[in-house]
C-alpha positions in Angstrom: -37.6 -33.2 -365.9 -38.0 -29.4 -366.1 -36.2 -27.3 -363.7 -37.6 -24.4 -362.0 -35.2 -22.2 -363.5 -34.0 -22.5 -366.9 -31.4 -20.3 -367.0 -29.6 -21.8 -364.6 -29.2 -24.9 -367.3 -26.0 -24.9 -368.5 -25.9 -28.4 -370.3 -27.8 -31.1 -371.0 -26.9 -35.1 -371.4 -29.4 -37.6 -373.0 -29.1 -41.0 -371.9 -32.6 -42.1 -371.9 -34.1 -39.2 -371.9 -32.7 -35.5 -371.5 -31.6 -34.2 -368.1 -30.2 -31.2 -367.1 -26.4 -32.5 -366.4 -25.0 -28.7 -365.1 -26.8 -25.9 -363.4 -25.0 -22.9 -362.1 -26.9 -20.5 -359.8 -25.1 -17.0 -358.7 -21.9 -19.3 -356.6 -23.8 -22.7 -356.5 -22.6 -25.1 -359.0 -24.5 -28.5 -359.7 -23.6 -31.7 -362.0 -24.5 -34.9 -362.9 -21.6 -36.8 -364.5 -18.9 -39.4 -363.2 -16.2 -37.9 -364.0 -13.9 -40.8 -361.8 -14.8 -43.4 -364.6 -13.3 -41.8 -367.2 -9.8 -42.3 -366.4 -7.0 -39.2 -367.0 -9.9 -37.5 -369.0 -12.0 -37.5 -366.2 -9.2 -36.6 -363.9 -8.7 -33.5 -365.5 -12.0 -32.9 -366.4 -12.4 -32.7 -362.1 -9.3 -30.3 -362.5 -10.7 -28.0 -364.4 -13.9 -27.7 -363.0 -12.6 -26.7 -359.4 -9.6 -24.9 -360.6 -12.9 -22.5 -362.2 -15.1 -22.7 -359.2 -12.1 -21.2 -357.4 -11.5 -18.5 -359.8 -14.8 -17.8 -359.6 -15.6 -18.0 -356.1 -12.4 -15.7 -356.0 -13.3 -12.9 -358.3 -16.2 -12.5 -356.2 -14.9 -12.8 -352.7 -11.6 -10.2 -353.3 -13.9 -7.5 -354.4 -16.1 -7.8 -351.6 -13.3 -7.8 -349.1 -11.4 -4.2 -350.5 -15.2 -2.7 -349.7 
């Protein structure tokens, strides 16, 4: 599969064949993993993903907001 976009490809797995497994667009993050089978690993895996998205999501929303 070939996305549109391929700067918005931020990994790739291979199982199979080779997919994009995480895309980020401007504030729109995508994935493609299951995380929830992977036990404490994947736990904090899930952690650390959102504790980003919210830094992120964050840095952007507190500038806009002192405009």
């Amino acid at each position: 599969m070939e996305p549109e976009r391929s700067e918005a490809v931020k990994a790739i797995t291979s199982y199979g064949e080779d997919f994009p497994s995480v895309v980020v667009d401007n504030n729109v993050w995508g994935t493609q993993f299951h995380p929830e089978k992977s036990g404490p690993d994947g736990l904090a895996l899930v952690a650390a993903f959102v504790q980003t998205a919210l830094l992120t999501s964050a840095r952007q929303v507190i500038p806009a907001m002192s405009r």
